[in-house]
C-alpha positions as CSV (number, residue, x, y, z in Angstrom):
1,X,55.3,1.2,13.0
2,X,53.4,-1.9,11.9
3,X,55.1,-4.5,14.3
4,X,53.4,-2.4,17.3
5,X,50.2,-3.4,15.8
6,X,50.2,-6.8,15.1
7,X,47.6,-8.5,17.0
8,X,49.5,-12.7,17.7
9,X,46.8,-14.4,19.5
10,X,44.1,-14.6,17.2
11,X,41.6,-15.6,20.0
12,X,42.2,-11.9,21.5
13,X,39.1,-10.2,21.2
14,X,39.0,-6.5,19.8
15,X,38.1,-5.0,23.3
16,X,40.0,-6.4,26.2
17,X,40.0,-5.5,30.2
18,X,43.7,-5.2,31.2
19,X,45.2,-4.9,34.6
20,X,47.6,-2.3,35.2
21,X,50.4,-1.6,37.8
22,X,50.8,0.7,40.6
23,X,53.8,2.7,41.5
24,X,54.2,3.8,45.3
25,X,56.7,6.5,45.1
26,X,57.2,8.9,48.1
27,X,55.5,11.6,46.5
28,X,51.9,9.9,46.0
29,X,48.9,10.5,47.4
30,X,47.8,8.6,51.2
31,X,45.4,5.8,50.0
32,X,42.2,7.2,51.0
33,X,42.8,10.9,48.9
34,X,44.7,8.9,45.8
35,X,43.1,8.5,42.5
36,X,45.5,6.0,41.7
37,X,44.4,3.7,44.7
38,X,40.5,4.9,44.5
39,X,40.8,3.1,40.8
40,X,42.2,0.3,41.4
41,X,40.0,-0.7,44.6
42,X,43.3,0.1,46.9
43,X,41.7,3.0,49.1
44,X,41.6,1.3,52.9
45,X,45.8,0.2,51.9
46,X,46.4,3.0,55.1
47,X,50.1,4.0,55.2
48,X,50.7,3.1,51.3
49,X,51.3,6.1,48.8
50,X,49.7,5.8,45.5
51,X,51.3,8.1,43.0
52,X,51.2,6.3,39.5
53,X,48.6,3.7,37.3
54,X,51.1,2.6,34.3
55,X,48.3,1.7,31.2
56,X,50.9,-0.1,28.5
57,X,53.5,-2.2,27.5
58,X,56.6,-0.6,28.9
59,X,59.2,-3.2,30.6
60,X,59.1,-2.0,34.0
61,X,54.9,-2.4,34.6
62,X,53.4,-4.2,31.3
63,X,49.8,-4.3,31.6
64,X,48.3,-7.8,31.3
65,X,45.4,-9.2,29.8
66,X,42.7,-10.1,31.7
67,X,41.1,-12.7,30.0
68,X,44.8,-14.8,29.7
69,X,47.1,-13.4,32.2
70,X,49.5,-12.5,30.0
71,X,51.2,-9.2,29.0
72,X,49.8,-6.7,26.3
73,X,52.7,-6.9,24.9
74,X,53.1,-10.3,24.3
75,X,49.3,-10.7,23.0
76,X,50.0,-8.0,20.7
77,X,53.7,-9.8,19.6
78,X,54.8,-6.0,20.3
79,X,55.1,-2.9,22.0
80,X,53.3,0.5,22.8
81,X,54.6,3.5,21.1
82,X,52.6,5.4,24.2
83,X,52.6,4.8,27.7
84,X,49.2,6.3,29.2
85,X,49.4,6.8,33.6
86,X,47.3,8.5,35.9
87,X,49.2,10.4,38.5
88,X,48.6,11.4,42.2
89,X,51.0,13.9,43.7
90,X,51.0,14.8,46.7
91,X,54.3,15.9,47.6
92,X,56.8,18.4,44.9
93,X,58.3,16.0,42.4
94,X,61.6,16.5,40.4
95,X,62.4,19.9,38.7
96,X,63.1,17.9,35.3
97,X,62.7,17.4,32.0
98,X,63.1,14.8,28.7
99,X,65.7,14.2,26.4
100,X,65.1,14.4,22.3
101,X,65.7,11.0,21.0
102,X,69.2,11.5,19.7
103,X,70.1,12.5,22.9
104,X,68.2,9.7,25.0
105,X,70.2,7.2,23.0
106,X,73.5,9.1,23.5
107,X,72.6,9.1,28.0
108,X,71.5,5.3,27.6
109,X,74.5,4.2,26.0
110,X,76.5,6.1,28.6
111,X,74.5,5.6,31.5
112,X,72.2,2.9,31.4
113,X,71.8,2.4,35.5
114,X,70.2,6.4,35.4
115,X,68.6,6.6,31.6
116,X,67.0,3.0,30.9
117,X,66.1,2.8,27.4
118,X,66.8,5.0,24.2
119,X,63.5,6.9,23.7
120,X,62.7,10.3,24.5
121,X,59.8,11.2,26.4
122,X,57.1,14.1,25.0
123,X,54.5,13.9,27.5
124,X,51.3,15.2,28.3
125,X,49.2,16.5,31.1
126,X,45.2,16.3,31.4
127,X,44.2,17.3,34.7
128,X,41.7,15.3,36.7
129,X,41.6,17.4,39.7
130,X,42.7,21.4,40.1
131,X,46.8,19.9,39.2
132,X,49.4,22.5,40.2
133,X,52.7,22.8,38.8
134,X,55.6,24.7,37.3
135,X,56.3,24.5,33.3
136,X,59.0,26.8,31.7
137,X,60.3,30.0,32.1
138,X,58.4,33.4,33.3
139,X,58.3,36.4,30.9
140,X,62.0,38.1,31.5
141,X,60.3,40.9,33.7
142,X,58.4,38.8,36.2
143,X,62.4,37.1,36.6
144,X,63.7,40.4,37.0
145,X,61.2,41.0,39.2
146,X,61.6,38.4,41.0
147,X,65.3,38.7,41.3
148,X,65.2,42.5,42.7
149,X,63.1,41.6,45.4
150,X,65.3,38.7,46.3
151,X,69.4,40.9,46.4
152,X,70.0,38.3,49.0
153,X,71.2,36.5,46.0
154,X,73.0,38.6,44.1
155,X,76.2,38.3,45.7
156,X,76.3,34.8,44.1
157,X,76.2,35.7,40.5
158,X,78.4,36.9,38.0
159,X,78.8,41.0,37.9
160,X,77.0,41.0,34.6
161,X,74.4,39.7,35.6
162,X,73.4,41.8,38.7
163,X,74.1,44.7,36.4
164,X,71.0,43.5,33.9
165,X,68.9,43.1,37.0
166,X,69.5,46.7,38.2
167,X,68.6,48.0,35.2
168,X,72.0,49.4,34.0
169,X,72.7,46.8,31.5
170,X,70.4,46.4,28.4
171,X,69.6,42.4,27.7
172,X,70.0,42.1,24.1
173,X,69.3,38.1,24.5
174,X,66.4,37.0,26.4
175,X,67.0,32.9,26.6
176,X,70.7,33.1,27.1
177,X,70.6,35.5,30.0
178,X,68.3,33.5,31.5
179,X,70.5,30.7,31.0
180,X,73.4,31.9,32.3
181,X,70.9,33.2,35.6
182,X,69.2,29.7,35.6
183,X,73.1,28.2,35.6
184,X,73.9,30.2,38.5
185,X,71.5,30.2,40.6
186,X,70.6,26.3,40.3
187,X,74.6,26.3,41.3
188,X,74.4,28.4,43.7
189,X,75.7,27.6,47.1
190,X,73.1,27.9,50.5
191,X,70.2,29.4,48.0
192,X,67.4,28.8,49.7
193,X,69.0,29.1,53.1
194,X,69.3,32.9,51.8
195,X,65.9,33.1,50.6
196,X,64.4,31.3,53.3
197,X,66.1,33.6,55.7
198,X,64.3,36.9,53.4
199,X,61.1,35.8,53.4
200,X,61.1,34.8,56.9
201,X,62.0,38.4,57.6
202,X,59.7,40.1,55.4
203,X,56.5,41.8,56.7
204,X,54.9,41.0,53.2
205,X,54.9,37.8,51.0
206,X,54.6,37.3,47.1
207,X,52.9,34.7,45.6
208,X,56.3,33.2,45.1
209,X,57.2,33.3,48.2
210,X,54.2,31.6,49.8
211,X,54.6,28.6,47.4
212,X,58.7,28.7,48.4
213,X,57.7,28.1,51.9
214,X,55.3,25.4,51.2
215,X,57.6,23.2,48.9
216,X,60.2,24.2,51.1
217,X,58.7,22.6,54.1
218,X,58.9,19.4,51.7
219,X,61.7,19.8,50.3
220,X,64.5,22.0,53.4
221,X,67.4,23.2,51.7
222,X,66.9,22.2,48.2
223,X,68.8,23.7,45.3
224,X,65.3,23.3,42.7
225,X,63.7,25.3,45.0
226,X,65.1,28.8,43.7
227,X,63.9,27.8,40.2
228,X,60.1,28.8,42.2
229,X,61.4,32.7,41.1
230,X,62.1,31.7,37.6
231,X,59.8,29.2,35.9
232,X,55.6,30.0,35.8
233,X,53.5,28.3,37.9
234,X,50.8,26.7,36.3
235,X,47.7,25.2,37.5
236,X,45.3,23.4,35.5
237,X,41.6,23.2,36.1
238,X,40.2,19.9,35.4
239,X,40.0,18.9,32.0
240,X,42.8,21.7,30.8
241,X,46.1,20.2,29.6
242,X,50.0,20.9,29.6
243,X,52.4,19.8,26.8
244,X,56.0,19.0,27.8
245,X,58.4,18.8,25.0
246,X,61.8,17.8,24.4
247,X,64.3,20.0,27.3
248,X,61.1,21.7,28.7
249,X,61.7,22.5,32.3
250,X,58.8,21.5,34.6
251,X,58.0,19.9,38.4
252,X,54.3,19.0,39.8
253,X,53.0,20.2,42.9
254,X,50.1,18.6,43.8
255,X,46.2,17.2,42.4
256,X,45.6,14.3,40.0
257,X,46.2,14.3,36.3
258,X,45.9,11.9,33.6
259,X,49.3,11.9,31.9
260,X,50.7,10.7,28.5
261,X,53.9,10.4,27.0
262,X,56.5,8.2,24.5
263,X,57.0,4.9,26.2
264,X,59.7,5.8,27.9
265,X,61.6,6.5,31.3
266,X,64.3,8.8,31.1
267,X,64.3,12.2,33.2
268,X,67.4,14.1,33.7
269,X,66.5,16.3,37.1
270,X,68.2,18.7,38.7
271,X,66.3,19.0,42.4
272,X,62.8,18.4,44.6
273,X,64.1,14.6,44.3
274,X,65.7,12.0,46.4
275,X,66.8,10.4,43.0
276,X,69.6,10.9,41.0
277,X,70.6,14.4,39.5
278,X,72.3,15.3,36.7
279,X,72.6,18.9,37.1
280,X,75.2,20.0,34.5
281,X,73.5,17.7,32.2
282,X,70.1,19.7,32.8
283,X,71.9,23.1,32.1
284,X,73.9,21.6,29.0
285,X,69.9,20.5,27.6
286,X,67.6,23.4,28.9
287,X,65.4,25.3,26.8
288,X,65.5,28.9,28.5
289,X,62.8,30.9,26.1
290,X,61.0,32.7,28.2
291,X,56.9,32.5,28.0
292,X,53.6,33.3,30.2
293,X,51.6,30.5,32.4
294,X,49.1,30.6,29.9
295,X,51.2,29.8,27.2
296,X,52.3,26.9,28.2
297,X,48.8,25.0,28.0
298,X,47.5,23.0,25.3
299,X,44.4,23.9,23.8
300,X,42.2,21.0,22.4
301,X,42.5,20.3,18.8
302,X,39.2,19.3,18.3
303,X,35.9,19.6,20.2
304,X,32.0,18.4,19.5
305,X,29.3,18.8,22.4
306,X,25.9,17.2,21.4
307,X,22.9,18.5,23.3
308,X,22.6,16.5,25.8
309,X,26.3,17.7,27.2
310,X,28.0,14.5,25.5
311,X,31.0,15.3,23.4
312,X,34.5,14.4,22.6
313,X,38.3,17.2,22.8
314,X,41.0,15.6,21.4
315,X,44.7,16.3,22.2
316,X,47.1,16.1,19.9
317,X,50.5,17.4,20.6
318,X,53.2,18.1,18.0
319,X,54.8,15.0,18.3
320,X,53.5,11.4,16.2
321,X,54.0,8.8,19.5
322,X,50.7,10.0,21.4
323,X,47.5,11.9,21.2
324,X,44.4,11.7,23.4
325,X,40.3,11.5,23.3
326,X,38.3,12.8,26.3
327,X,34.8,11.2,26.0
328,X,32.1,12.5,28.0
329,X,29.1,10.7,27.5
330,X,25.6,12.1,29.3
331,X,22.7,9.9,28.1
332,X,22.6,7.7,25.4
333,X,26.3,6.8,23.1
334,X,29.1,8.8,21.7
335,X,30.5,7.5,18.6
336,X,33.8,6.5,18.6
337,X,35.9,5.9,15.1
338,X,38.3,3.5,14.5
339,X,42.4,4.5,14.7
340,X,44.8,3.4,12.7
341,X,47.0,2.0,15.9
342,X,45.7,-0.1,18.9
343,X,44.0,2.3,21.8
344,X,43.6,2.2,25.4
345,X,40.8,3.6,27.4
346,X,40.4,4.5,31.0
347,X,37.0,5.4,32.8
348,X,37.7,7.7,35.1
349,X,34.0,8.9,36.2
350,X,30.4,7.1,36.4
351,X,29.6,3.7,34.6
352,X,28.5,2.7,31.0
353,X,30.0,0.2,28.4
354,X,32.1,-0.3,25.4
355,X,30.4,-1.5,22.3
356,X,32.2,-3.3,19.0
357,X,30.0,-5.0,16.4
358,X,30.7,-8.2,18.1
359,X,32.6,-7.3,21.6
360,X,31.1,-5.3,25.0
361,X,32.5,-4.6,28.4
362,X,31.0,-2.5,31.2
363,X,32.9,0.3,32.3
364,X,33.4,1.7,35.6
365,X,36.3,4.5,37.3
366,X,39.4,2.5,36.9
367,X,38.5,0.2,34.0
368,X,41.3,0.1,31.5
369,X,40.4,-1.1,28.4
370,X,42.5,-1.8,25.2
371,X,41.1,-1.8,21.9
372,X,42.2,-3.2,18.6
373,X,43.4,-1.5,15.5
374,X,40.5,0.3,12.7
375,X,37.7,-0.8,15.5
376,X,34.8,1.6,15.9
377,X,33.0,1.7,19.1
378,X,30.3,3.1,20.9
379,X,30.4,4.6,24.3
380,X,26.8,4.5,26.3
381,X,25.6,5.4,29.5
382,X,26.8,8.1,31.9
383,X,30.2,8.2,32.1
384,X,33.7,9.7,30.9
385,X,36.5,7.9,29.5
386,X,40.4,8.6,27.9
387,X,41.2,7.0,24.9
388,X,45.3,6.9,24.3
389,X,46.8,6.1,20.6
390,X,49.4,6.7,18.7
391,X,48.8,9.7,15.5
């Protein structure tokens, strides 16, 4: 991984300011309730949805270097093996999930227009605000659960598999029944005509079927939205975190997350989207084992509070491309040791500076920073920052 680190422009100082791109995708944020806009100065853009703040090199928004214009990637005569964003939803986004790498390259060489490079895309969720969500599949009896308070449906499905719902047929194979459920139901004809029509009905609402008829009103008719009864929902208080590996089912909701993930682009969805679907594809990749809400978090790997309330958690999921620092610094510094790869740094909350041996910038919320390889810093002042680098 060495040509990623290679710094070209020996005038390139070890900290640099970069500025980073915006996406405006339909399911963002208004300006003035958007992280993404209140970060990068954009909150009186009225009418403008700001969703997503790419922080990287990735072809489709490179950041650029402040102090010559150019991209990160060019200074660095390389690319990213991370692509760090902060995200703003507002609106349900794409049930979905990533390819492996084999696969990736396998969808890019077939269908480049829908899978745009050759990397698969582990990614990571750090919530910002309270972030809501769904993220793999329920224990097997919530399902079951689900599914016998919903028999509007089961005159769609295979005989089979009404049978294990009622009871009368023992499930000796947890994942594949609920892949061949998942199969049918996602196929299903008129789904959530039929539960919209239930619940409508129904004197008495789950859980589920509350948050059916609020990403219903968003989404009228969509086929994703029967996977509500079938995958956890998960919501994240701030500072909590969310792993998403390789064929891992999952949509977001709503709140504002810092998110990061392989440099890549590829996501095979099935529904809650205006975009492309590859359904059969989905089905042919899924990971159906079951698991609890809980389960699917990602605890911190390491964690060291001073007395004053400063600290540092670190993230590191199982994969090598990413990992991430959350720096909270009260009064005074927090030590920061050099990495082995390049890192980028967001401030997302209050103001202080970055310190090298020969290098400082200030920091404020929406300051991206990158920093070079084996550099030590110091954080000071009052403020909290995410530090993005490759293990």
């Amino acid at each position: 991984l060495q040509h990623y680190f290679i710094q070209s422009n020996l005038r390139m100082k070890d900290i640099e300011k970069l500025t980073c791109d915006v996406m405006n995708y339909a399911w963002g944020k208004p300006a003035d309730e958007s992280l993404v806009a209140k970060f990068t100065g954009r909150t009186e853009e009225k009418g403008q949805k700001f969703a997503e703040l790419w922080m990287g090199t990735h072809p489709k928004a490179p950041s650029l270097v402040q102090s010559s214009g150019k991209p990160l990637g060019v200074e660095i005569a390389g690319d990213l093996p991370f692509l760090l964003k902060v995200l703003s939803v507002d609106k349900a986004l794409s049930i979905q999930l990533h390819p492996t790498k084999e696969v990736a390259k396998v969808l890019h060489a077939k269908s480049p227009q829908h899978y745009p490079d050759p990397n698969h895309k582990p990614e990571m969720a750090i919530a910002l605000t309270e972030f809501e969500g769904m993220c793999g599949f329920r224990p097997l009896d919530e399902i079951i659960e689900n599914m016998r308070l919903h028999d509007e449906l089961h005159c769609g499905l295979s005989s089979h598999l009404v049978s294990s719902i009622q009871g009368k047929t023992k499930i000796d194979d947890e994942p594949t029944f609920i892949k061949q459920l998942f199969t049918e139901l996602i196929q299903l004809p008129s789904s959530a005509e039929k539960i919209l029509k239930k619940v409508n009905s129904s004197s008495s609402l789950s859980p589920s079927d509350e948050l059916f008829l609020r990403i219903h009103s968003q989404h009228p008719g969509d086929r994703g939205l029967v996977c509500i009864y079938l995958l956890n929902h998960v919501i994240l208080q701030p500072g909590q975190c969310m792993f998403l590996g390789a064929n891992k089912i999952h949509a977001y909701f709503s709140g504002d997350c810092v998110e990061c993930m392989a440099c890549s682009d590829n996501v095979v969805r099935a529904g809650l989207t205006p975009k492309f679907v590859d359904v059969e594809r989905l089905i042919s990749m899924v990971d159906c084992s079951p698991g609890t809400a809980e389960s699917q978090k990602l605890r911190a790997s390491y964690e060291h509070t001073s007395s004053d309330g400063s600290g540092m958690r670190s993230f590191t999921p199982p994969v090598k491309d990413f990992a991430v620092d959350c720096i909270e610094c009260k009064s005074g510094e927090v030590q920061l040791p050099g990495k082995a790869s390049p890192q980028i740094l967001l401030c997302t909350e209050g103001k202080g500076s970055i310190e090298t041996d020969g290098d400082c910038e200030t920091l404020c919320p929406g300051n991206v920073v990158y920093l070079a390889p084996h550099k030590s810093v110091k954080v000071k002042g009052m403020c909290k920052v995410f530090a993005a680098y490759h293990q």
